[in-house]
C-alpha positions in Angstrom: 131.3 -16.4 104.4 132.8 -18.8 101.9 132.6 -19.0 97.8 129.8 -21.9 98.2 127.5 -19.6 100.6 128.0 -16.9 97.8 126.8 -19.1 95.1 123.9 -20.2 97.0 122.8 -16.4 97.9 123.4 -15.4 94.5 120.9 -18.4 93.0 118.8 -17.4 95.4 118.2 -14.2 94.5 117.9 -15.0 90.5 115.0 -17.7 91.7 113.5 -14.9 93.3 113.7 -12.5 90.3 112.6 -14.9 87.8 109.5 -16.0 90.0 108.3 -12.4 90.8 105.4 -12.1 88.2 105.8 -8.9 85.7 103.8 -5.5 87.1 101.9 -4.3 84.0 101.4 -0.5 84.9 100.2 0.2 81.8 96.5 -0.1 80.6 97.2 -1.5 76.6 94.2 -1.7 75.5 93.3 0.3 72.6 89.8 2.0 72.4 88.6 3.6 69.2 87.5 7.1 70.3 85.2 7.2 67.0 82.8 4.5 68.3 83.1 5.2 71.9 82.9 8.6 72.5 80.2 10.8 71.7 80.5 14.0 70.1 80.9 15.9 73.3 83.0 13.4 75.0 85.3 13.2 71.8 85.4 17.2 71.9 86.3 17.5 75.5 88.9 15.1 75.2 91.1 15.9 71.6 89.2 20.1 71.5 88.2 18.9 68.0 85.3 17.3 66.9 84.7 13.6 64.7 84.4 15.5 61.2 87.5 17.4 61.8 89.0 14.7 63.0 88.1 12.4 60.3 89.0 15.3 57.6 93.0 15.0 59.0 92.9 11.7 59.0 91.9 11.1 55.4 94.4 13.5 54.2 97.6 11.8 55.4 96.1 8.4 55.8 98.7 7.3 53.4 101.9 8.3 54.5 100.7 6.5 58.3 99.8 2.9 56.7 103.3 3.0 54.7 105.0 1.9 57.3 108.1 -0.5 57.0 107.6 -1.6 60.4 104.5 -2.8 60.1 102.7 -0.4 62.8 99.6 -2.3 64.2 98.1 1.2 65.5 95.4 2.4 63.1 95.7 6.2 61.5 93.1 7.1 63.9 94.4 6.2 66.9 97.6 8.0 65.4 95.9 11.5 64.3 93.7 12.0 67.6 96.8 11.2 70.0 98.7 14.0 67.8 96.0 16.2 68.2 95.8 15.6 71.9 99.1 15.9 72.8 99.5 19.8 70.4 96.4 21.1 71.0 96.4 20.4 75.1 99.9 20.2 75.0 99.6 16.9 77.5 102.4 14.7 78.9 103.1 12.1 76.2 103.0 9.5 78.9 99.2 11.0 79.8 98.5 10.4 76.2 100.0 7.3 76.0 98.2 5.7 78.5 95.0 6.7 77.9 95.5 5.0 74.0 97.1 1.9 75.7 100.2 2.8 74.2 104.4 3.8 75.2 105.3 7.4 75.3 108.4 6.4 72.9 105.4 5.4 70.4 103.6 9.1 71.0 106.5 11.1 70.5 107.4 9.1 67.4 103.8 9.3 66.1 103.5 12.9 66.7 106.8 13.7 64.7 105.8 11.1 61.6 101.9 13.2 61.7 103.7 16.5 61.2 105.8 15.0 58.9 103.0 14.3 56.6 101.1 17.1 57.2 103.6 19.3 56.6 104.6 17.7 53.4 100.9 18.7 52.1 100.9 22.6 53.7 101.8 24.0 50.3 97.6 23.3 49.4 96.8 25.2 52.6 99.0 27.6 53.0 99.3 30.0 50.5 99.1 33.9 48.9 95.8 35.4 46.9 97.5 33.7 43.6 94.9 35.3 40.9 93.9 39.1 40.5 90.1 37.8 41.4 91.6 35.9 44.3 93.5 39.3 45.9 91.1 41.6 44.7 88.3 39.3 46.8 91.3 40.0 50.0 91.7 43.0 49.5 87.5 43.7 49.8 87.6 41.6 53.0 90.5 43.9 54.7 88.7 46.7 53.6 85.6 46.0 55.6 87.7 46.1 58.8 88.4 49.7 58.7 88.1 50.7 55.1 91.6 50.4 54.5 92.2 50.2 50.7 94.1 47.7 48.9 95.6 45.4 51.0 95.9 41.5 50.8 97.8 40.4 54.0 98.9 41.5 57.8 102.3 40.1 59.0 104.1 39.8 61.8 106.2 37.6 64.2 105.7 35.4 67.1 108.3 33.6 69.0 107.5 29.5 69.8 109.6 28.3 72.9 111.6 25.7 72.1 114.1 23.6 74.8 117.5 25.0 75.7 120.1 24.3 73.2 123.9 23.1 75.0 125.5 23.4 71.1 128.0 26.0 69.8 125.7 28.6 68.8 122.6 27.6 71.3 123.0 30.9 72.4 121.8 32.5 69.1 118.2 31.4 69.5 117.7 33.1 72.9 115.3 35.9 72.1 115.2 39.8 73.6 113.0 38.7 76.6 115.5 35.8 77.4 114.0 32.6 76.9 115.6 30.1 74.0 112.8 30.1 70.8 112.3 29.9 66.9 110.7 33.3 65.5 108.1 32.6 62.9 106.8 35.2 60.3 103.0 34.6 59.6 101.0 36.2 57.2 97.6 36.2 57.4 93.9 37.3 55.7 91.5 39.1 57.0 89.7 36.3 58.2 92.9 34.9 60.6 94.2 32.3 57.6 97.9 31.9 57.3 98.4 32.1 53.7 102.4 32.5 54.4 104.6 31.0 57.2 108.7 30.8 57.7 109.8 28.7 60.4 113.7 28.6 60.0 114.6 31.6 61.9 116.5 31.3 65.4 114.9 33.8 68.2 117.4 36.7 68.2 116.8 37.3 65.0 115.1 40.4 64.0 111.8 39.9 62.6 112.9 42.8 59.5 115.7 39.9 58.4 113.3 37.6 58.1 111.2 39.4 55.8 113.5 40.9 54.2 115.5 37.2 53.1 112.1 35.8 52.7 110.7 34.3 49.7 107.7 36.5 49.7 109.3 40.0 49.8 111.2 38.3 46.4 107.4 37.8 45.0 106.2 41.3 46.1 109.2 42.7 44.8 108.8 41.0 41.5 105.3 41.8 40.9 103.2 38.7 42.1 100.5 40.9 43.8 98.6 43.8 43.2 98.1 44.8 46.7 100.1 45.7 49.6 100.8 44.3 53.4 100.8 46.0 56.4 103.4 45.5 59.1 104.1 47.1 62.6 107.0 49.8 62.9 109.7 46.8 63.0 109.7 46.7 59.7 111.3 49.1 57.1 108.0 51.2 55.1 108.2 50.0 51.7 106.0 50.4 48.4 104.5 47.1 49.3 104.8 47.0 52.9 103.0 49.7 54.8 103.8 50.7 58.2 102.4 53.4 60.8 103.2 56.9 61.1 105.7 57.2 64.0 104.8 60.8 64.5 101.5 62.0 62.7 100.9 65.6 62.5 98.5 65.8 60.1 94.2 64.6 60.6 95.1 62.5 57.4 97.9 60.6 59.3 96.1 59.9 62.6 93.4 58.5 60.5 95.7 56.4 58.5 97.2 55.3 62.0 94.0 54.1 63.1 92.8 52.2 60.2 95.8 50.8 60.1 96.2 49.5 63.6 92.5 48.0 63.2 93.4 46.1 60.4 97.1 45.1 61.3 95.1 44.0 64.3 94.3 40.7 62.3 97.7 39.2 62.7 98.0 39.3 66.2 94.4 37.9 66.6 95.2 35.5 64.3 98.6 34.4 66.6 95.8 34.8 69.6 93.7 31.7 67.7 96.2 29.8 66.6 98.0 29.4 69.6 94.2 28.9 71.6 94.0 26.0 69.2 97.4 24.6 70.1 98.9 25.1 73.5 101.8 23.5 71.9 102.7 26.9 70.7 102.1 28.9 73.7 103.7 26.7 76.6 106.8 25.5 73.8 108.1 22.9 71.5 110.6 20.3 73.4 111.7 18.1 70.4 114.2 18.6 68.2 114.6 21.9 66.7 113.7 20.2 62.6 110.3 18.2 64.3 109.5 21.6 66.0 109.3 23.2 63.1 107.5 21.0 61.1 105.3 20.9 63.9 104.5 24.6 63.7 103.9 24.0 60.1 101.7 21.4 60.7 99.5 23.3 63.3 99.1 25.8 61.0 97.9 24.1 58.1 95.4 22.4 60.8 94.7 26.1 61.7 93.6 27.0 58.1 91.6 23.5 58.3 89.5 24.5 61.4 88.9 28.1 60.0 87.4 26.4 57.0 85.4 24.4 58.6 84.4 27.1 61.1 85.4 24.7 63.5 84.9 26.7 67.3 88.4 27.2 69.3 87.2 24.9 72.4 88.7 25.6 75.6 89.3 22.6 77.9 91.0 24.7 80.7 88.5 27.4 82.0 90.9 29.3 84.2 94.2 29.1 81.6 95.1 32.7 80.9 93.0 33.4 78.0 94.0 35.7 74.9 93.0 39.2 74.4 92.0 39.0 70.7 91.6 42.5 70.5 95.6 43.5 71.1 97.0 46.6 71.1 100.1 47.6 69.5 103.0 46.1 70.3 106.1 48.1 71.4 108.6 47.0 69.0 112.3 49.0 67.7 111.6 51.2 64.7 113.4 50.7 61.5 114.4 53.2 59.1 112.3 53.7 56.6 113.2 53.6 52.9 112.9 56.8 50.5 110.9 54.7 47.9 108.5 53.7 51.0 107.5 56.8 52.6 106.7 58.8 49.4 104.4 55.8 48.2 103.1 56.2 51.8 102.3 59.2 51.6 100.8 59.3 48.2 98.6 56.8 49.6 97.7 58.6 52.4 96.9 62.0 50.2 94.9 59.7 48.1 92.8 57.8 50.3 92.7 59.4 54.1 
C-alpha cells in the first residue's frame, strides 16, 4: 500500500468521525424539585423535607451566588444535590444525572456547600455558654438517670476516609485496620453536638484528643460549672467523670449505672447522626481537608434537624439499622489521675 492509499484511508476515517452525530447520554435538563415534587416525593428522594431544605439554603445562599465563574445552577439545585449525595451517600454520577448535571460539577458543589456551612458551624455548634444555659443541661441530663450536674457526654467515632499512598498514610489507619479520621463529639442530652474536633488521624487515641483539645483548656480554666462524662478511655478528672472499673461498694454500682444511662447519649447521638448521613457510616472519599469540613458540615445540619425535630427518614428498609440503645463499648483503660478519683468519689459519697 502506497503513501497516496494512506492519505485517502486516513481522510476517510476523519470524514467519518466528523459526520458521526454526538451521543448525548446525559439527561441536562434541570428540574426544580421545589415545584415538582411533593412533600413525600421530595422526602423520599433528598430524606429531608422542603422547610428543611429551604432553612439550608437561605443560610449559605450567599457564599453559592458569589461565584466568579458565573455558575448558572441555582442554590437550590446546589443544597438538595449536597444533601443527596451525604445523607444517601449516592454515586455523584447518580446524582448528577438525575439534576441534568456532570459528576465533576457534584463533587465540586458538594465541597463549596460544606465550605459554607462550615464556615457558619460556630452559631450551631457550641457549649452551655451562660450559668442559666448549663444549669438548664445539666436538669435535662439529670432526667435520664438522675445523674447530677452534668452538661455534656463525649466520646469518639472513627469516619472512613480513602486510603492514603503519602509518607505518613499509614498513621491514620485505626485499631480495627481500616484508614479514618477520629472525631471527638460532645453532645447534650437531647443528641446536639455542641463540641466537635475533626483534625485527628485514626490511630490516635481518643484521650490525646481531649486532652490537646480546646475544650479541656475551657474546663480547665473555669468556663463551666458542670462536668462531662466519658467512657474508661479517658483519664478520671475533676471535670471529666468516668466509670468505676471495679465497684465494690452499692454506692459505686449505682454510680455505674447512672452513669452508663446517661453516657448512653453520645453513642445515640453518633447512632443519629450517622442515620442522617450515610456519608459518615459507609466513608468520606475526598480529600482528607473537604472530609473534614464535610463532617463539620453534617453536624451543624444535625443540630439543624434536631431543632426542627426533623424525623431521621430511612430510604433503605433492609440497611443495617442502629441500635440506639448501645452498650458499653470495650475500650483500653487509662490511668486515672489522683485529683480525679478523690473528686469521684466525693461525688459519689455525696450523691449515690
Amino acid at each position: 500500500m502506497d503513501m497516496v492509499d494512506l492519505v485517502d484511508i486516513e481522510d476517510m476515517e476523519v470524514i467519518e468521525l466528523l459526520q458521526t452525530p454526538r451521543v448525548n447520554n446525559r439527561n441536562r435538563l434541570r428540574r426544580n424539585p421545589f415545584v415538582e415534587l411533593s412533600d413525600e416525593d421530595f422526602k423520599q428522594k433528598y430524606r429531608f423535607n422542603k422547610r428543611y431544605a429551604m432553612k439550608i439554603i437561605n443560610l449559605i445562599r450567599e457564599d453559592l451566588t458569589r461565584d466568579p465563574r458565573g455558575c448558572s445552577v441555582s442554590p437550590e439545585i446546589q443544597v438538595v444535590c449536597a444533601l443527596r449525595s451525604w445523607a444517601r451517600h449516592e454515586i455523584q454520577d447518580d446524582t448528577a444525572d438525575l439534576h441534568g448535571l456532570s459528576q465533576p460539577f457534584i463533587s465540586q458543589t458538594c465541597k463549596k456547600v460544606a465550605d459554607a456551612i462550615a464556615q457558619i458551624s460556630h452559631r450551631f455548634i457550641k457549649m452551655p455558654a451562660t450559668l442559666t444555659e448549663q444549669e438548664e443541661a445539666m436538669q435535662k441530663f439529670r432526667r435520664i438517670a438522675n445523674f447530677p450536674t452534668v452538661i455534656g457526654a463525649i466520646d469518639c467515632t472513627h469516619v472512613r476516609i480513602k486510603k492514603l499512598n503519602v509518607d505518613g498514610g499509614h498513621l491514620y489507619i485505626n485499631r480495627k485496620g481500616f484508614p479514618s479520621l477520629n472525631i471527638q463529639v460532645a453532645c447534650d442530652a437531647e443528641c446536639k453536638i455542641m463540641d466537635i474536633v475533626t483534625r485527628w488521624r485514626g490511630s490516635v487515641h481518643d484521650s490525646r484528643i481531649f486532652r490537646e483539645s480546646r475544650l479541656k483548656q475551657r474546663f480547665e480554666a473555669g468556663a463551666f460549672s458542670g462536668i462531662l462524662l466519658g467512657d474508661s478511655g479517658y483519664a478520671c478528672t475533676p471535670y471529666l467523670f468516668t466509670p468505676v472499673l471495679n465497684p465494690t461498694t452499692p454506692q459505686e454500682e449505682r454510680y455505674n449505672t447512672a452513669h452508663i444511662r446517661t453516657r448512653n447519649v453520645v453513642e445515640r447521638c453518633f447512632g443519629l447522626w450517622k442515620q442522617r448521613f450515610r456519608c459518615l457510616l459507609r466513608g468520606q472519599y475526598c480529600n482528607i481537608e473537604t472530609a473534614r469540613k464535610t463532617i463539620v458540615a453534617c453536624a451543624v445540619l444535625h443540630n439543624i434537624a434536631l431543632d426542627m425535630k426533623e424525623d431521621v427518614f430511612n430510604t433503605e428498609p433492609n440497611s443495617h439499622q442502629f441500635n440506639l440503645q448501645t452498650s458499653e463499648p470495650l475500650v483500653q483503660p487509662i490511668e486515672n489521675n489522683v485529683r480525679g478519683n478523690i473528686r469521684r468519689r466525693q461525688f459519689i459519697e455525696r450523691h449515690f
